[in-house]
C-alpha angles and dihedrals in degrees: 000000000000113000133196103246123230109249120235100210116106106252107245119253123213114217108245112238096215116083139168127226102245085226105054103024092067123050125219122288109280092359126132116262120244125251094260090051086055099055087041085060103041083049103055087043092057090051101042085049092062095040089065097039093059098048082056092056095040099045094071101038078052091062105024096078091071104051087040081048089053100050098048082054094051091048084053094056094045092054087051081053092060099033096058095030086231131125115243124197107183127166119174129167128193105223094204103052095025093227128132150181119217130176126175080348085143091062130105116231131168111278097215122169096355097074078079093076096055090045085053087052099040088058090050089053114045105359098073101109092044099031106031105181092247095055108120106226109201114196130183124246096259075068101070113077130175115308096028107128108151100044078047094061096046110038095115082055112029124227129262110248078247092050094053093047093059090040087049089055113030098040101026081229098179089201096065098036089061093040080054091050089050089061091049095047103266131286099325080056098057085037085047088053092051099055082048078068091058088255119141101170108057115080137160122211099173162042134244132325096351084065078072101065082097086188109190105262101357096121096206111121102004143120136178130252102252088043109055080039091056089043095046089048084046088060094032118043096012147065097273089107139036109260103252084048086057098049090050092044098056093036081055090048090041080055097061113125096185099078098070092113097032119040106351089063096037102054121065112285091240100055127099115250129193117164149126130236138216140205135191157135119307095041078291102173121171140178128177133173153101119283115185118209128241087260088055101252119152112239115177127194151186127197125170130166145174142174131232088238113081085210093042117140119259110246112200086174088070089061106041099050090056083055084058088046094045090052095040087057110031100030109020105172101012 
């Protein structure tokens, strides 16, 4: 997080024009004051009195439309909750200001495809001697599953590691997700790098495409709100990463094509996007990532939702309207 820093130069003081004779202006030790003295005092006193009156009565408007801010956007998630007969879990957070909105940000939903973007940056980070981006994978047909575009594509060449992490992240090709775990270890190696975040929610069980059942309850595969958010802004706008990691990892995010109908048309058209989506079982529809303004200013967020139905319909509009609600409320006229 960028912060302003504290400037070092002394602040300039303007002489005051009014001054007071030491002789006159100080009675005696111990003496009486005179009658002036006396005004003068009565009269700081009053205006010292309703100074800090009103800082009493403006400290709390200041920081009252916030919070008042915050709750309008709460009560907003929870009517597209009950529009759409979903559960939502959403957590954002504005880096700049520090402030968030967060409901159901404490429950635990299927990760689904975005587990993709942490296995991509999993392989930057610590699979460099033993997965150099250049490094061609060559994988056999029984390899390929459904949604797999762009292994598909290239099974007669192979993919470069760099190659399979873009194609992990911008396409969900599952293919390539599971070709990146096997070089993690599998799934306890993707879970192992997590916890290297400081995260001790998230966790991943399986493979593709079983890790989308996304049964109600069942805590395989799944992660919370306010957890997979901390850990992406970790990668993103930390130190989690070396720079030029960091760089690769959110081109390859601000690269994404399967948020047309999520974040990319909920959040305003000007604004940056790089995110990564997820699809399962139980209408489960996820998007998390991180959007600038167009002032520039860093908002990450998380949104994740599911239905009570196995076979219930997907709904990206879900998604896409608590991106409006997160920008409305963390970032209004940006």
């Amino acid at each position: 997080m960028s912060r302003t820093p504290i400037s070092s130069t002394p602040m300039s003081h303007t002489p005051s024009t009014d001054t007071i004779t030491p002789a006159t202006a100080e009675p005696p030790a111990g003496g009486p004051a005179s009658p002036a003295r006396r005004r003068l005092l009565r009269t700081g006193l009053a205006l010292t009195g309703a100074a800090m009156a009103a800082t009493a009565v403006s400290a709390p408007a200041a920081s009252a439309a916030p919070d008042t801010a915050a709750r309008a956007g709460r009560a907003e998630l929870a009517e597209l909750e009950r529009r759409y007969g979903a559960r939502l879990g959403v957590y954002a957070r504005n880096v700049r200001t520090g402030r968030s909105l967060a409901h159901r940000a404490g429950e635990r939903f299927a990760m689904c495809s975005t587990f993709k973007a942490f296995a991509a940056a999993a392989v930057l980070r610590d699979h460099g001697d033993r997965a150099p981006l250049d490094r061609v994978v060559h994988y056999p047909p029984r390899d390929i599953l459904p949604n797999s575009p762009r292994t598909e594509e290239n099974l007669a060449t192979g993919m470069t590691v760099a190659a399979l992490c873009a194609a992990a992240i911008q396409y969900s090709d599952n293919a390539a997700g599971n070709l990146l775990l096997r070089e993690l270890g599998g799934p306890a190696g993707l879970t192992r790098f997590l916890r290297s975040l400081g995260d001790t929610v998230s966790r991943l069980d399986r493979w593709e495409p079983e890790l989308n059942t996304a049964i109600p309850g069942d805590v395989r595969d799944t992660t919370t709100p306010e957890a997979i958010a901390v850990s992406l802004e970790r990668l993103t706008l930390g130190r989690a990463l070396r720079r030029a990691d960091r760089e690769r990892f959110t081109g390859w995010l601000k690269g994404n094509t399967t948020s047309a109908e999520r974040f990319r048309k909920g959040l305003p058209p000007a604004w940056v996007v790089a995110d990564k989506t997820g699809t399962g079982d139980y209408a489960t529809a996820n998007d998390i990532g991180v959007a600038w303004t167009t002032r520039g200013t860093p908002v990450v967020l998380a949104v994740l939702s599911d239905k009570s139905a196995p076979d219930a319909p997907v709904d990206q509009a879900l998604i896409a309207e608590a991106a409006a609600v997160v920008a409305r409320t963390l970032a209004p006229g940006e």
